[in-house]
Each structure stands twice: as structure tokens, then as C-alpha cells.
N, C-alpha and C positions, 0 to 999 in steps of 0.2 A: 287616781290614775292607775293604778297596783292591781284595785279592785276591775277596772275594763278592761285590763290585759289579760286579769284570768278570765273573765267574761268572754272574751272573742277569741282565747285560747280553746275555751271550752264549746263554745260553737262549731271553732274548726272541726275539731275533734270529733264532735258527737256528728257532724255531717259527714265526716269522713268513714266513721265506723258503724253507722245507721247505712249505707249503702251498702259497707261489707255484710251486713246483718241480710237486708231484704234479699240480695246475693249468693249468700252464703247460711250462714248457721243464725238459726233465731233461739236466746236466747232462753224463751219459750219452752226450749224443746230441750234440753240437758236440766238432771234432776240430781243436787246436792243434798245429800240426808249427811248432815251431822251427827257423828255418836256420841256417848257421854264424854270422850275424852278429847272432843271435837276432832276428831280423824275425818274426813270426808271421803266420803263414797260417793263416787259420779254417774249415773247413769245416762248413756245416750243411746238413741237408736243406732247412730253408725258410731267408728272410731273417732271419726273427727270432731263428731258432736263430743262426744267424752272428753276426747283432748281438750277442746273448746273448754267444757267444764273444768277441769285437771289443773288449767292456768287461769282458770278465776277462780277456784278456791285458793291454790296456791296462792298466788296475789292478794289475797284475803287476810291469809295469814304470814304473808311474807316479800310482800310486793317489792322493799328496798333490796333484798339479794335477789332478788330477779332479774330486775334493772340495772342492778351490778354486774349480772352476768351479762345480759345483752348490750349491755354497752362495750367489754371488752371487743365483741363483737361487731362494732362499729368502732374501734380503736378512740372511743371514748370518753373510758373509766379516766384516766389523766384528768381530765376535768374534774371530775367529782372526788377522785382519792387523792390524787397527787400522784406521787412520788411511785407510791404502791402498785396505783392505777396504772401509770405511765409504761411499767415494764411490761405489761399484758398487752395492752396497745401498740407496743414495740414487738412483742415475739409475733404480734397477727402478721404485722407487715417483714419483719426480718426470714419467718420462715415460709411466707408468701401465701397466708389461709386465705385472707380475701380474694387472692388472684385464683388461687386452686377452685374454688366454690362458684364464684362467678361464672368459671370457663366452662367447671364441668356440672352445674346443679344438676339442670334439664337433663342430660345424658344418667347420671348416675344416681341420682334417685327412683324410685320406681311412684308412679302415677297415684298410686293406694297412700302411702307414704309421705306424698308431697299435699294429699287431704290434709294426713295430721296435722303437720306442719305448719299447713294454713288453717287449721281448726284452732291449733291451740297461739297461736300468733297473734290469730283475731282475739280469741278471746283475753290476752295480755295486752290490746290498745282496747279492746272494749271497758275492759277495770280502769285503764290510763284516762279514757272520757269521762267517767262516769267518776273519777278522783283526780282530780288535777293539782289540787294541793300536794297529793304526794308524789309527782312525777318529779326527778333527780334532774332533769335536763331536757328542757321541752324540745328542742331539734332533734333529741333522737329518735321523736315519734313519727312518722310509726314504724314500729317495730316490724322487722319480713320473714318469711318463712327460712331466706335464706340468712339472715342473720344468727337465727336458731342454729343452724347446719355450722357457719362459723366460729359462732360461740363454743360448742361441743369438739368442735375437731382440733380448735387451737387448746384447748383445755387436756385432751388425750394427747397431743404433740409434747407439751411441757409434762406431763406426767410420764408418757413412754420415752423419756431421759433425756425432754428437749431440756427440760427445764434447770435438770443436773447438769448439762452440759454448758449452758451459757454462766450458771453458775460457779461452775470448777473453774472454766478460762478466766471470767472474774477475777477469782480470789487466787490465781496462780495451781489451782491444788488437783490437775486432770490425773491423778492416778485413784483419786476419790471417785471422779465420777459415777461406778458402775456399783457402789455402795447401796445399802440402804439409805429411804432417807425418811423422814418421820412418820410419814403413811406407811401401816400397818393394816392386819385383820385376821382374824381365825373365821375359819373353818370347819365342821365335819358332818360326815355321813356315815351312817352305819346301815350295815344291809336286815332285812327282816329275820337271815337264820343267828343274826349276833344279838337282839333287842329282845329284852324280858317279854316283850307283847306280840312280838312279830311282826310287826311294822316297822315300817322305813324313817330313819330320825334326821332332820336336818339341821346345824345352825347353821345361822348365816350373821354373822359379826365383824361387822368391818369397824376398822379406825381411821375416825375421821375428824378434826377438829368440830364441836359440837354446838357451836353457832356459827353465822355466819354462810357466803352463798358455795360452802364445800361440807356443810352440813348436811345429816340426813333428813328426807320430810318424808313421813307416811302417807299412804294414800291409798285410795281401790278404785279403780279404772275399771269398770262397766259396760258394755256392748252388745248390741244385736249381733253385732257381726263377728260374735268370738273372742271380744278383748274381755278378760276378768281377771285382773291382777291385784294380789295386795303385797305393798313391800312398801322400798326407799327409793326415791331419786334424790339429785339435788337440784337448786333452785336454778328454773328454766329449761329441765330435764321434762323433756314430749314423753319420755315413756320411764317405765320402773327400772329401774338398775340391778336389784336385787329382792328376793322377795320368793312368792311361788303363785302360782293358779290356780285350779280343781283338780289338776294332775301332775302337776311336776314343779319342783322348784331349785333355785342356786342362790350360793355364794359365791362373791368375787373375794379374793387375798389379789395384791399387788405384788408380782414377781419382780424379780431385777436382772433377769438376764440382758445381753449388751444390744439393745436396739437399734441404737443407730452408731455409728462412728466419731471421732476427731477427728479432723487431719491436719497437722503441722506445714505449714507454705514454705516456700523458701522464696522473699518477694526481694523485688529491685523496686524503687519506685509504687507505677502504678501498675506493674505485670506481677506474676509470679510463673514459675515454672513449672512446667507439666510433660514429660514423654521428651525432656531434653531441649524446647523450645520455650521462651518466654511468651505467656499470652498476656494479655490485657485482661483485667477486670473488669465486668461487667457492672456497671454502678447504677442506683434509681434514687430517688430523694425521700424519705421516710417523714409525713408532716405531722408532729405530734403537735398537743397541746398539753399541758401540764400546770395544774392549780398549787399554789405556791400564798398562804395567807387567801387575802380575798383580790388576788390581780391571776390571770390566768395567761400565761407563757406561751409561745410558740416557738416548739421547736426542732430545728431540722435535723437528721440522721442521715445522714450515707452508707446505704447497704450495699456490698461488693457481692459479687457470685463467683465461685467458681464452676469447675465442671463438676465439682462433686456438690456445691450447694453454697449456700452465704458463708459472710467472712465474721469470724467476732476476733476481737483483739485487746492482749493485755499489754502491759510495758514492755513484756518481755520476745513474744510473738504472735501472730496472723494464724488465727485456725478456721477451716471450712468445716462445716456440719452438715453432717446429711445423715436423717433420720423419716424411716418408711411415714411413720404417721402423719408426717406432715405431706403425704401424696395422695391420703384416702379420706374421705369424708362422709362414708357410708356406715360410721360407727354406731350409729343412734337407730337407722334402718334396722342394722343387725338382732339390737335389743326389741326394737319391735317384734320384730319376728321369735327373738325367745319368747319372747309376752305369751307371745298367741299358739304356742307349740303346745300339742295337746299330747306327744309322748316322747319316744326316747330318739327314734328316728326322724320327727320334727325339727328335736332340738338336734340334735348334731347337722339338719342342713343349714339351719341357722349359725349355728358355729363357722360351718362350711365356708359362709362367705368371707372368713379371714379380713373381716375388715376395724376390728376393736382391736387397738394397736399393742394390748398389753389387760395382763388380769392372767391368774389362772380361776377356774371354774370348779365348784366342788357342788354335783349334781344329785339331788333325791327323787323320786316320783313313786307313784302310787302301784305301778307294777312288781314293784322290790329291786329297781335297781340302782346302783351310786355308781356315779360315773367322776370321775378329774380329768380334768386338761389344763396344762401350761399356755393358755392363749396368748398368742404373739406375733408384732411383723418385726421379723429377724432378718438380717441381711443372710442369705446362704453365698457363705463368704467360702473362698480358694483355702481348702488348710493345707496348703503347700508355702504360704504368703504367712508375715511374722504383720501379727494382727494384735502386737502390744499399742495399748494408748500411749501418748499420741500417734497415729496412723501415717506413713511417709505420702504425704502429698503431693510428691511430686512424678508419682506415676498413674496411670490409667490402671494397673490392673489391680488398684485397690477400689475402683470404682465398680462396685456392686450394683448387678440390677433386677434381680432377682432375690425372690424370700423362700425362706423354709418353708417347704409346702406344708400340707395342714396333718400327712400320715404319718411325718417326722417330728411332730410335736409331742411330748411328753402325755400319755394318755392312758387311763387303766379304766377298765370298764368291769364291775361286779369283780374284783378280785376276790381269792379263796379266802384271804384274812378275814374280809367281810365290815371294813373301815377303810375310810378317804380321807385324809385333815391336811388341811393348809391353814398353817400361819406363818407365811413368807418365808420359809423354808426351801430347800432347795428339792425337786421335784424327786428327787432321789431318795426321800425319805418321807410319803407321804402315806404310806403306810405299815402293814405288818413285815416282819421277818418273812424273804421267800415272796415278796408280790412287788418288788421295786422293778419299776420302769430299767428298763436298761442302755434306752438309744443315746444320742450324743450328738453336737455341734459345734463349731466355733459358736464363741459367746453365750452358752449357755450357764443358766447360775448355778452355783459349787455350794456356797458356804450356806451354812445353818448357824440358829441361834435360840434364843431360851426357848422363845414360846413352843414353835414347832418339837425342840427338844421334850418338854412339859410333855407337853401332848403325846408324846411317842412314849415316853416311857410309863403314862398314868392306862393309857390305853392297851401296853403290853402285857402291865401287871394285872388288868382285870382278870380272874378265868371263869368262863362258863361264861352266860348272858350279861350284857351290860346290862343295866337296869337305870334308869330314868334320875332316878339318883346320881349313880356315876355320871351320866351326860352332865347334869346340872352339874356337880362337885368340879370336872374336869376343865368346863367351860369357865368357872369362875373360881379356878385354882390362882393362888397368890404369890406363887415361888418363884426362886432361882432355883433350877437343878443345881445338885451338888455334885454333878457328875461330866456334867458339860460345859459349853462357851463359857459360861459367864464364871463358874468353878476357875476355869484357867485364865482366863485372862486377867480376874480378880484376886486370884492365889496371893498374891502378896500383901494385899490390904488386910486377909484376915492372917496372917502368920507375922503380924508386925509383932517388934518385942517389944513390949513394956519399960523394961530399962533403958534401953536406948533411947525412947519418947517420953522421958517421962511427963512433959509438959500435956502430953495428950495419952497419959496412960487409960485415964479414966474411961478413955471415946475407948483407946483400943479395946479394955475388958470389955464392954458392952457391943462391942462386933465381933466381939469370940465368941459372947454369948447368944449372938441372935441366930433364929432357929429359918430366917431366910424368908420371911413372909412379911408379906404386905395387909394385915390386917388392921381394923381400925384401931384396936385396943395395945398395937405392938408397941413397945416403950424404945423399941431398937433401930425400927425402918426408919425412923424420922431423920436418925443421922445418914442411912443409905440416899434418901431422898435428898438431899441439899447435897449428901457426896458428889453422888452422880452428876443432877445438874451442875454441880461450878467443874465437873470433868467435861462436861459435852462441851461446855462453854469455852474453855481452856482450849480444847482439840478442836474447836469451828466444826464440829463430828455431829449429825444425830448419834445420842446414847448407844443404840444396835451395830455401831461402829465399831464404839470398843468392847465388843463382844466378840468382833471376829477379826480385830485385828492381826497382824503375824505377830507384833511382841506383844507380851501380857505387858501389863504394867507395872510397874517397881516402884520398891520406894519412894524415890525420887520423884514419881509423879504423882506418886497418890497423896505424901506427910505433909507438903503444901497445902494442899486444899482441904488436908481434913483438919490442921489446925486453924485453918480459917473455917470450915463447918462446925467447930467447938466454939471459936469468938461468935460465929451469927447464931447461934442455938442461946447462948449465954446473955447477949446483948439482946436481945427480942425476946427470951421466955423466963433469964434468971436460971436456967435449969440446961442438961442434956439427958434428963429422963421425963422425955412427955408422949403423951399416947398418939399415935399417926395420924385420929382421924380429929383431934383437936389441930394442929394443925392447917391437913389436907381437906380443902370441902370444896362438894359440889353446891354451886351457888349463885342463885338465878332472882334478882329483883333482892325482895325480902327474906325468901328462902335461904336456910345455909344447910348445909347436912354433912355428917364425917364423913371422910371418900373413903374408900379399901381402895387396895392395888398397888400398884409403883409403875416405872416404865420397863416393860419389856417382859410383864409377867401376862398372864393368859385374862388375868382382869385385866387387862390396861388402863392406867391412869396418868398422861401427861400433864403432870400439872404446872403451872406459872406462878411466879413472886406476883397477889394481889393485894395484899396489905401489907406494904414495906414497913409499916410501923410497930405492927404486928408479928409480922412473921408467918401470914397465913397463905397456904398456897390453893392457888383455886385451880378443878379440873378445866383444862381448857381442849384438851384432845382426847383420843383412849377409845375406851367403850363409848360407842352412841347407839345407833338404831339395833337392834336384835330383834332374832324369830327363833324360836326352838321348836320345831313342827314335827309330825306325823304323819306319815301318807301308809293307805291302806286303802284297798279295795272301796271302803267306805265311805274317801277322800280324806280331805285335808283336819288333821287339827292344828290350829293355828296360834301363838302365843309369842305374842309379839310386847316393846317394850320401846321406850325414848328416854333418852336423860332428863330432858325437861317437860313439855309438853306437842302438841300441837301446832301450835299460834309461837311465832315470835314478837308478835302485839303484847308488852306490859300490861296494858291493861286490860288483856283477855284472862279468863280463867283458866283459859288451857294453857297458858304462858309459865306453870309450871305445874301442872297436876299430876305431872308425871314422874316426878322428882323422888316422893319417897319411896312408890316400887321400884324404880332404876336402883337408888342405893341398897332396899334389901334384898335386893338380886330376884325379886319377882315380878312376872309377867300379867299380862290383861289380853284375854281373848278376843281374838278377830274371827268374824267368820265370810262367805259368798251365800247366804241367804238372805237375798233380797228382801222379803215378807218380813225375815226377822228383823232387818237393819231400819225397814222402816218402821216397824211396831217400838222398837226400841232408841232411834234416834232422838234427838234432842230439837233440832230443828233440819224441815223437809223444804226447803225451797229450789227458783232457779235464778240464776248467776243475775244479779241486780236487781231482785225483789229486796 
């Protein structure tokens, strides 16, 4: 009986995506060349065809986070994840992305754009026919172009501070909101008169949890029609996220300026008041499902609106959210248009359309120029109005409807210094002495911390030309400055006295002796690493919290947990003198290997308790995808890198080929020469050969 259901599951299927085929894209016609590290290069005649490609290779190598994505996107995932699932499925419908997408697709996407869409849609039910075994939940098929467009936009809603924000009301803690929170990334560009060769250097390094459907995947995107991109997306991403062309390329870092608002209600019942009068709530029924064991739940939610937007609520009060990204849905368009921008003035009209709700950009291209922008939708908020969190809800003139237009955003184009770096820094310090940005807004971000610190002070010190060296050295620098955040707000962990502890004198000598790095061989990080974690844990804080906190921390808060990091170092290793990267490993299938780094250094490495018996911490976030490139007259050189491999298939080879150059900090060459990619592939097919 099992066996006829997948049978006449799969006939539907294949009837149904065998019309899109003869219709639309054959199949046929889109050309996958696998390279040695199985990275896939797609060729199509148009963009659509590529797309088309783009999500059957991905699906190939990673079909289960695809499906994870595009189900939040049909408010889904609940079924398949539970609990996990459920809140994703809740933010589509709490902050109204189904409703927004539906109303406005047709209007707001453009016609070229809405090919892809259907290019790469199809080709994600074309893999679902043609494998029916690994489809997560047969009723979500088929997959829609506009599902795509949901799935993306609800996902930059909870990143541009939806997601902090339902969070903070949650757990009580809204003066945390506007914090960092585990997502990270470096950044830099240097211009051709600062580089030992005279060409243009780019990284591009984001942090990203490094499996899973918020991970990076590589890829080269192909076209007749102008598309050739290599970089990162993640899974169910139409186009590249980061990366570069034959002329120009960017990094994204994750800013934290204040995107959207709280606002505090003052309710009776079922009204709350607003401009002196009590209104009614506007209320709709929210129908989740939610897998629970193996029985699946149904369950209903009531969402309230006000004038300013939905209601979330703790024990203690009613708050309405209203955040820009949850009004635009042309995020993903935008990136397209980076893709295909073939110079400097391309790409800034691509920026132009102000529709990527958050990111700044740190830009290279082949001319010699480096460009940064703070990209963002900011409320341009009254500064005459007291815009401390929570926001008084009970008047109209905190009700913002307008954004900071795109020439009052934080932007330096070729400054004289001749360098650009973002790692989540505050836009004020993104480069040399004498080249700071100097405009200003409500809610724009203030604070700084190690990394971007690192960076500014390794990049001041150089004199005369950087050299290729320093890029590397700077890029996968291990430190806490001894001069900045992390110096002061940790000042008392290393001035503890010996006599007064004696119970833990031994930990304190050996953090008076540690020289502040995160190397594999360090005999000292190991006890900062287990510090730190049971601190963030203790503070419900990402780590970068208590970086920039206003008190430093004292005693009191640090001699707890560090004699509880002496009993766990002692209880799991016998010892408080062991090397970091015995420990810390990156650790994929069979693979294990020592990690460098810590959190919040310019390597980053977030690691998690994975062998509690042990004591061994495995990297679960940090460094993922990387490019350190070149642009010159001559184009692009390209050197690119993954933590594990290609394939999230165990039992592919590229499921971890990638693992020992990620830890010894070296790269593997990409190139846009077609003749080459084919002479040297591994396997040349098209999608379901």
C-alpha cells in the first residue's frame, strides 16, 4: 500500500512538472559542470534557465534545507520541526508576509525577475518528481515562484530586528533589543594606491551558523544574458548574496541600527488607546500546525493590529511592532540586479532601490574603486519625539511613514585612507583617521566592538603598502585588543588577586599569563572559551553584549563561573592546562580537526558543548564561506574557501573536502572561464541525467 502511494504520488508529480517543462525550461538545456571540489557551475542560455539549474544542483546537494526554507514559506515548517518550525510559521502570518506577497507580487516584481523565480521554482518541483523519497511533506508541492518571494522576505523581516523584537517582549528584556545578536561578518577593501601589486583586494567573510538552511552554499551562475556570478547564497536563495562577477564584487556585515520600533499599549479589554480615544483591535485567526512526537497539533493564534502594526504580549504588557521590512518584498530582485551590475554606477542603482532591509556593503571592482554603505529601512523618525524603547503607543506622532532616504545613509566612496572594513562596527569607524563618515539619524548604531576594533588598529599600524600578507595575517587575526571593549569590560577578570581566590588562584595565574589569542596550541584560551560561554549563558546575552555593555563586569560576576570553569576543565580533562584546539574542533561526519579562534575575534569560532563526556567543543557558527580576491584591469582573481565541503550529502565526497584548507586558513581557486571549467570538471551533465 506505501509502495502505490509513492507510485501515484510520483505520477502526479511528474505530470504536473513534465507540462511546466514542455512550457517553460527543458531541462535539456541548462549545463551543470562539477569541479573537483564539487562546486557547481551552471550554464543557461537565459537567467531563468540558470536559475532553473542553480536549484537542481542545490537540491542535489542540499534538497532537506531547501525545503525547510520553503516551507516556512507556506507556514509549514511546524509540521516537519516542531516547536522550531512553529515560530517561523507564526512570524509569516503575525507580521502579515503572505498577505503582503499575494497583494502586491504582480505589481512589484518586474517581469525579467518573475522568469527567475519561475525558473528556479520549477527546477526545485522538477528534483521533488524525479525524488519523492526525499520530499519532507508531500502537500507542499508544488513549490511557487511566490512562495520563493515569501520565504526571503519573512526571513530579512526577523533578521532586520523582527526577530529581536518578538524575542525581547518574550523574555521581558526590550532594552536588549537593538543589541547584537549572534550573526556577525568581516569585511575589507583596499584601494589599488594601498596594495603591494596595485590592484583592488576584497574579502568578503560573513558569519553564519555553518550547516543547516542559514548556511553558506557556493555556486557560479552563468548566462547569455549577463548573469556570471560566483559567491554564497543560502538554501532556496534565486540569486548570490555575496560573492563577485568579472568586474565588481561585495561583502555583506549585519548592522544593528534601530529598524523598526516597540510600542507600549495602554489596553482596556479589547481596545487600547490611541490620540486620546479608545479603539478596538483589529483581530484574524492565525492556523498553525505543530508536530509534537509523531501526532501533529492544530493550533490557533489570535493576532491583534494596531495602527502602528501587530500586538505581541508578555505577563507584564501589550506591545505593537512596526518594522519597514515587513512592507517590502523586492529584496531578492535587488540582489539580482547586484549580480548583473557590470560597474560602479550599476551597482549603486541597484542599491538605489532601497529594498534589502538591513546589511551594510563593503564594495571592490576592477576600476580601483571601494565603496561602503550602511544599507537599511530606517524609520526617519521626528527628533524632537523621546524615541527611547519601549515607544509611547498611545499617540499617532510616533507613527512613522517614511524612511531615511538612500543619500542620508552612511556611505564613503574611494576614501583618501585607501581602506573600507566592516565587522559590525559602528559605521563611524569603518576606516582610516580623517575619512569618517560624519551624517547622523535617530537610531542609527553607536557602539563598537573587538572585531571591527582589531581591524582598525592592525590596519593603522601598517606603513607604506599592505601586502597580501597583512591582508591574510589581519583577516584571520586571533585576538582581543588590549586597548578596547573587550580590555574594559573584562578588566576585572584579569586584575583578580590570587589571595583573595585562592581556591581558583591557579585558573587566575594562567589568565594573567595569557597573551589574548585564540590559537590552536594556546594552553590559556581553553579556560576563556568555557569562561565566556557559561557568561552569555548566565546573561541570556550573545557574547558581543558583554562587550559593550555600560558596566564592565566585576567580580562578582565573573568568580562564580570561573570556579565552576575550573570544576568543568578538571571533571572532563583531569587538567586546566590543555591546548585549545584539542578541545575545539571542526567536525563533520568522520572528520575532526583543531579549530583556532574564540568568539568575537577576527577568526571567529562559535563553538557548542558536543561531547559532554568529553568536554569537546565543536565549531557550530564563525567563519564559513570566504573569498579574498583581486580585481585589476585583467579581472578577477578569485580564492574562495568553505568549512566543510560542497554537498551536505554524508555520503558525498565533497561532504567534507573542504575541511582541511578551512582550518589551515588556505584557499582553492575559482575562476569565470568557461573552456577551463569544462576541461577541468569532474562531471559535465544536465539537471536529471
Amino acid at each position: 500500500m506505501k509502495t502505490y502511494r509513492i507510485f501515484c504520488v510520483t505520477a502526479l508529480l511528474t505530470v504536473f512538472t513534465t507540462s511546466i517543462v514542455v512550457a517553460q525550461i527543458n531541462p535539456l538545456s541548462v549545463t551543470i559542470a562539477r569541479d573537483s571540489f564539487g562546486v557547481p557551475h551552471i550554464y543557461g542560455k537565459t537567467d531563468a534557465e540558470a536559475a532553473y539549474g542553480l536549484a537542481y544542483a542545490h537540491c542535489e546537494d542540499d534538497f532537506k534545507s531547501i525545503q525547510q526554507s520553503l516551507l516556512s514559506s507556506k507556514g509549514m515548517l511546524g509540521e516537519v520541526l516542531g516547536k522550531e518550525g512553529v515560530l517561523f510559521d507564526f512570524g509569516l502570518k503575525f507580521f502579515g508576509v503572505d498577505t503582503l506577497v499575494d497583494n502586491n507580487y504582480e505589481r512589484a516584481i518586474s517581469t525579467d525577475f518573475k522568469k527567475v523565480l519561475e525558473g528556479y521554482v520549477q527546477g526545485v518541483n522538477d528534483y521533488a518528481a524525479k525524488h519523492p523519497e526525499e520530499v519532507l511533506l508531500q502537500k507542499s508541492l508544488p513549490f511557487t515562484a511566490k512562495d520563493m518571494v515569501k520565504g526571503s522576505t519573512l526571513t530579512l523581516t526577523l533578521f532586520a530586528g523582527g526577530g529581536m523584537a518578538l524575542k525581547s517582549i518574550k523574555e521581558n528584556m526590550i532594552e536588549l533589543v537593538h543589541q547584537p545578536n549572534e550573526v556577525g561578518s568581516n569585511s575589507l577593501a583596499i584601494a589599488p594606491s594601498k596594495t603591494e601589486d596595485e590592484k583592488t583586494w576584497l574579502l568578503v567573510n560573513s558569519h553564519q551558523p555553518i550547516e543547516g538552511r542559514f548556511a553558506w552554499y557556493e555556486a557560479h551562475i552563468k548566462s547569455d544574458e549577463g548573469w556570471d556570478m560566483i559567491g554564497g547564497l543560502f538554501p532556496g536563495g534565486t540569486t548570490i548574496f555575496v560573492g563577485t562577477n568579472p568586474f565588481l564584487g561585495w561583502a555583506h556585515t549585519t548592522n544593528y541600527h534601530t529598524f523598526g520600533d516597540i510600542y507600549k499599549l495602554v489596553r482596556k479589554g479589547n481596545k487600547y488607546l490611541y490620540d486620546g480615544e479608545w479603539r478596538k483591535f483589529v483581530a484574524k485567526k492565525a492556523k498553525l500546525k505543530l508536530k509534537l512526537g509523531g501526532i501533529k497539533l492544530g493550533v490557533t493564534k489570535t493576532i491583534r493590529y494596531t495602527e502602528h502594526g501587530p500586538v505581541f504580549k508578555n505577563k507584564k504588557a501589550w506591545y505593537a511592532l512596526r518594522f519597514p521590512g515587513a512592507m517590502d518584498l523586492r529584496a531578492t530582485e535587488q540582489w539580482y540586479r547586484m549580480n548583473k551590475a557590470k560597474n560602479f554606477n550599476e551597482f549603486e542603482a541597484a542599491l538605489k532601490m532601497e529594498a534589502i532591509p538591513l546589511f551594510n556593503t563593503t564594495y571592490a571592482d576592477v576600476d580601483g574603486n571601494i565603496f561602503y554603505q550602511s544599507g537599511c529601512q530606517v524609520p526617519l523618525r521626528d527628533t524632537s519625539l523621546n524615541w527611547n524603547t519601549p515607544i509611547d503607543g498611545t499617540s499617532s506622532k510616533y507613527k512613522w511613514n517614511q524612511l531615511v532616504p538612500y543619500e542620508r545613509k552612511p556611505m564613503l566612496l574611494n576614501p583618501s585612507c585607501g581602506y573600507l572594513f566592516s565587522c559590525n562596527q559602528t559605521q563611524y569607524a569603518v576606516s582610516g583617521p580623517g575619512c569618517e563618515w560624519k551624517g547622523s539619524w535617530v537610531g542609527i548604531q553607536q557602539f563598537n566592538y573587538n572585531r571591527g576594533e582589531v581591524f582598525g588598529e592592525q590596519l593603522a599600524a601598517v606603513k607604506g603598502k599592505i601586502t597580501w600578507q597583512d591582508f591574510h595575517r589581519i583577516k584571520f587575526d586571533k585576538s582581543y585588543s588590549k586597548t578596547a571593549s573587550y580590555a574594559k569590560n573584562f578588566k576585572a577578570l584579569y586584575q583578580l588577586e590570587e589571595n583573595k581566590y585562592p581556591d581558583i588562584a591557579d585558573v587566575i595565574r594562567k589568565l594573567k599569563k595569557w597573551n589574548w589569542q585564540g590559537d590552536i596550541n594556546n594552553r590559556e584560551a581553553p579556560i576563556a572559551l568555557i569562561l565566556h560561554e557559561r557568561l552569555q549563558k548566565a546573561w541570556k546575552v550573545p557574547f558581543a553584549f558583554l562587550m559593550i555593555k555600560k558596566q564592565p563586569l566585576t567580580d562578582v560576576d565573573l568568580v562564580p563561573h570561573l570556579r565552576a570553569t575550573k570544576k568543568f576543565m578538571l571533571d572532563k580533562y583531569g587538567t586546566i592546562d590543555v591546548k585549545l584546539g584539542d578541545i575545539q574542533r571542526l567536525v563533520r561526519g568522520d572528520k575532526s580537526y583543531p579549530a583556532s579562534g574564540l568568539r568575537e575575534v577576527s577568526r571567529a569560532a562559535d563553538p557548542k558543548l558536543y561531547d559532554k563526556t568529553h568536554g569537546i567543543w565543536r565549531i557550530n557558527s564563525g567563519d564559513g564561506y570566504m573569498q579574498m580576491n583581486r580585481y585589476s584591469k585583467d579581472g578577477v582573481e578569485i580564492n574562495s574557501i568553505s568549512p566543510y565541503g560542497a554537498s551536505a550529502r554524508s555520503n558525498s565526497k565533497h561532504y567534507t573536502d573542504q575541511m582541511e584548507l578551512f582550518t589551515n586558513e588556505k584557499f582553492k581557486r575559482m575562476t569565470f572561464d568557461w573552456n577551463e571549467i569544462l576541461k577541468k570538471a569532474e562531471r559535465v551533465y544536465s539537471p536529471g541525467q
